[in-house]
C-alpha positions, 0 to 999 in steps of 0.5 A, a space after each residue: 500500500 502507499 502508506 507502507 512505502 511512506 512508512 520504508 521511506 521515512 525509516 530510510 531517510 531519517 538514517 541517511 540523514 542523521 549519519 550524514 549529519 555525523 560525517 559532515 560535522 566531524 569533517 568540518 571539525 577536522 578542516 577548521 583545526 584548533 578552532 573546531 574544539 571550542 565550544 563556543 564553535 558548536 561543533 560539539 553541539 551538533 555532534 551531539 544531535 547527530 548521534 541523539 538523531 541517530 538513536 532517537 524514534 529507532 535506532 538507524 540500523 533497527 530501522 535499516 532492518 525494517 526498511 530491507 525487509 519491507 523492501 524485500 518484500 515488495 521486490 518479491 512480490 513483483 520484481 522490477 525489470 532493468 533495462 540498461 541505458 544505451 550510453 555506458 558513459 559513466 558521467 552519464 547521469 542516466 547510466 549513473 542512476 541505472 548503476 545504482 538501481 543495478 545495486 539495489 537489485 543485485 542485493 536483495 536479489 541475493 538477500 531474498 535467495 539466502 532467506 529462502 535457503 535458510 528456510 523457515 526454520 533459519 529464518 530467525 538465525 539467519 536474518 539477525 545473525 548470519 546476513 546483518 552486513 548484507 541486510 544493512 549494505 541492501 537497505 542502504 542501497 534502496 535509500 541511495 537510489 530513492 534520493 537519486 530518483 527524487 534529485 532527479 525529479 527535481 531538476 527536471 521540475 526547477 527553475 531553468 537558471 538552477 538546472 546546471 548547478 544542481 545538474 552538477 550536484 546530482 551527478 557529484 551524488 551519484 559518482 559519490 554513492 559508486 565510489 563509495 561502493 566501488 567494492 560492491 560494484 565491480 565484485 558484482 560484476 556491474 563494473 569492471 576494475 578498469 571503471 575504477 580509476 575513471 569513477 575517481 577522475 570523475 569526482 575530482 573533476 566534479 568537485 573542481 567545477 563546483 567548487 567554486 559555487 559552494 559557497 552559493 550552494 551554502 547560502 542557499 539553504 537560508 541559514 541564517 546567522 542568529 542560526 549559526 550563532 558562531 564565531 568560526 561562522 560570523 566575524 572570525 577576524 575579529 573574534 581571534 584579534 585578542 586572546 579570548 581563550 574561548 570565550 564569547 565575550 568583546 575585547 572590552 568585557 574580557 578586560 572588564 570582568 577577567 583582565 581586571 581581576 588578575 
């Protein structure tokens, strides 16, 4: 039914988004050196979401559960058929999206063909302690395709200005999710270890065009300053012109309530 497709979409969503929260904080904590450990920068405090996001209302890897078995059973019921794109460019953002459904299939064709080895009886063993990383790799293949099926709705549908901007961020996407998986993919068969060197030349190549628009890409989300409330965000320059040792406070209420007392 439409709701139980919701349902296995929210439980894949809210995984993917609160362990991306986590990669993304921690690697911005690391390129702003020494200044990601004050407090006052609020790394800590986003990290600190990030990993109550990913426990709160399920636990991602409980929900990843859910969302394979749901998954499984709706590919059991009517399998979909692929058809491989005429152009194997793989900066082809078509071919790209059909790499990523390939994935999907491929995995929980193979989860479906363990469960039904096991049987009934080993259903149980099986599921929960045999097949867990296979399980895990399949859920997350379905929340991979499902953010490309939606990103690329949406730059058919955007204003024409956005297009080639976001076209480029889609296809940032979709190399990123295949280089991350490059194992799976070429072990698999779906790609060949001749494919891996060009799958890399590729997000460098696509991290370089846009590179120069991230900061747009950035300012586009609306985030506003009160939001951001931090100094490594604001006026860092003048935030470091004294020795504030952390803290938020103005030259002057430095001198005025620290300085003065020494």
């Amino acid at each position: 039914s439409e709701h139980k497709e919701i349902v296995t979409m929210c439980c894949a969503i809210k995984p993917t988004a609160s362990w991306l929260l986590e990669e993304t904080v921690s690697v911005c904590r690391e390129r702003c050196g020494g200044q990601g450990y004050l407090s006052c920068n609020r790394f800590g405090t986003f990290l600190g979401l990030a990993h109550a996001a990913m426990t709160a209302e399920g636990d991602n890897s409980v929900l990843m559960q859910k969302v394979a078995k749901e998954r499984l059973g709706m590919i059991m019921v009517e399998k979909p058929t692929l058809e491989k794109p005429s152009s194997t460019n793989l900066k082809d953002t078509n071919y790209m999206l059909y790499l990523l459904k390939a994935r999907e299939l491929n995995l929980f064709n193979e989860l479906g063909s363990k469960m039904k080895k096991a049987g009934k009886a080993g259903t149980y063993d099986s599921w929960m302690f045999e097949e867990s990383d296979l399980i895990q790799h399949a859920a997350k293949s379905f929340a991979d395709r499902l953010i490309a099926d939606r990103f690329l709705e949406t730059v058919n549908t955007c204003d024409s200005d956005l297009k080639p901007v976001l076209s480029q961020v889609l296809d940032l996407y979709l190399n990123t999710i295949i280089e991350k998986n490059l194992v799976c993919f070429v072990i698999s068969g779906i790609l060949q270890p001749s494919d891996v060197s060009e799958v890399r030349g590729n997000a460098a190549e696509l991290c370089a065009l846009l590179g120069p628009q991230a900061l747009a890409l950035s300012e586009s989300f609306g985030i506003t300053d009160t939001m951001l409330s931090a100094p490594i965000a604001l006026d860092w320059v003048g935030y470091n012109s004294y020795d504030n040792q952390g803290e938020i406070m103005s030259e002057k209420e430095w001198n005025d309530t620290v300085r003065s007392t020494k």
